[in-house]
C-alpha positions as CSV (number, residue, x, y, z in Angstrom):
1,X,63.2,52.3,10.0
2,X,59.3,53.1,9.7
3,X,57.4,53.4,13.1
4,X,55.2,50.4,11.8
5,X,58.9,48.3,12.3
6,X,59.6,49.6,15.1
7,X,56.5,48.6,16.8
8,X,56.6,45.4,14.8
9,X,60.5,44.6,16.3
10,X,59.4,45.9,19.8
11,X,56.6,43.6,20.0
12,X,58.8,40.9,19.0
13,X,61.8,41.7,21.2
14,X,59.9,40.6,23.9
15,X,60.1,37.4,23.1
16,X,63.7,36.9,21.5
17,X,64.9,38.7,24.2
18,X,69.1,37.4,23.9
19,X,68.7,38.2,20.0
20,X,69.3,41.3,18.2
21,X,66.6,40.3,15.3
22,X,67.5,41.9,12.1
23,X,64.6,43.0,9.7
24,X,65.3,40.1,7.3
25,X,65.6,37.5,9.5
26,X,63.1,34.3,9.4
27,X,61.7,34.2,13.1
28,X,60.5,30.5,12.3
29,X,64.4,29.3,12.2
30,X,65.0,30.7,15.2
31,X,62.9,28.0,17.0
32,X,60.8,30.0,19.4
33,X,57.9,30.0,17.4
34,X,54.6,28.1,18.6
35,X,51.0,28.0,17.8
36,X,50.4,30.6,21.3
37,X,53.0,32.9,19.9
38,X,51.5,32.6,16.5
39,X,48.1,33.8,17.7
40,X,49.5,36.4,20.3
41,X,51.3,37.8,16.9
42,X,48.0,38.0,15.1
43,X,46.4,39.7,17.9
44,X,48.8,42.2,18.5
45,X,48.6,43.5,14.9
46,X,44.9,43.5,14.4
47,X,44.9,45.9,17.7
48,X,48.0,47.9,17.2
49,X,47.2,48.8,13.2
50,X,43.7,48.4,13.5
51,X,43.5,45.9,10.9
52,X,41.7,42.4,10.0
53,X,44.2,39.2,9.1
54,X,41.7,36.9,6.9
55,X,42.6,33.6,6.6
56,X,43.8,34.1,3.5
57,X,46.7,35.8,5.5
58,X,47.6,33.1,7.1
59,X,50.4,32.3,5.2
60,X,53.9,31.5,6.9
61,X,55.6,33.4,4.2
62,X,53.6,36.5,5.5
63,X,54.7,36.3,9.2
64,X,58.5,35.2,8.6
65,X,60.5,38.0,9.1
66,X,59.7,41.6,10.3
67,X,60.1,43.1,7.0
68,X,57.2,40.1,5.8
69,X,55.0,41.7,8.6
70,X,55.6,44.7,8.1
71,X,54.6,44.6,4.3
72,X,51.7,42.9,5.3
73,X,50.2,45.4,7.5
74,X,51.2,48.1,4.5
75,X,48.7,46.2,2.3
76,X,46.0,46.2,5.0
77,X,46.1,50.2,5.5
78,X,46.2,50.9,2.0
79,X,42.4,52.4,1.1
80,X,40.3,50.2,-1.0
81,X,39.1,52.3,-3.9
């Protein structure tokens, strides 16, 4: 598992604490997804990978799963030529 995952999963951990989430898994099923946890997500990757989510990020498909985030922070630290 990449360190961006693992800082992805504990970051999430905290909050599906009784749930072993697996790096597929669609956290929006699970039901403990709001609007606060939503931003608090956003927040916490802009800091921890010093990156920017546009609005054009803000796609549900991007934040479903860890493996989702994870490939969405990828694209955000590749170098723009």
């Amino acid at each position: 598992m990449s360190n961006t995952k693992i800082r992805i999963k504990e970051f999430l951990s905290k909050y599906f604490r009784n749930h072993d989430l697996q790096d597929d898994e669609d956290i929006f099923s699970l039901g403990f997804v709001n609007s606060l946890f939503a931003m608090q997500l956003v927040m916490f990757l802009e800091k921890e990978f010093a990156i920017k989510i546009e609005n054009k990020d803000l796609d549900l498909s991007n934040f479903m799963s860890i493996n989702a985030i994870n490939k969405l922070v990828e694209s955000k630290n590749v170098p723009t030529p």
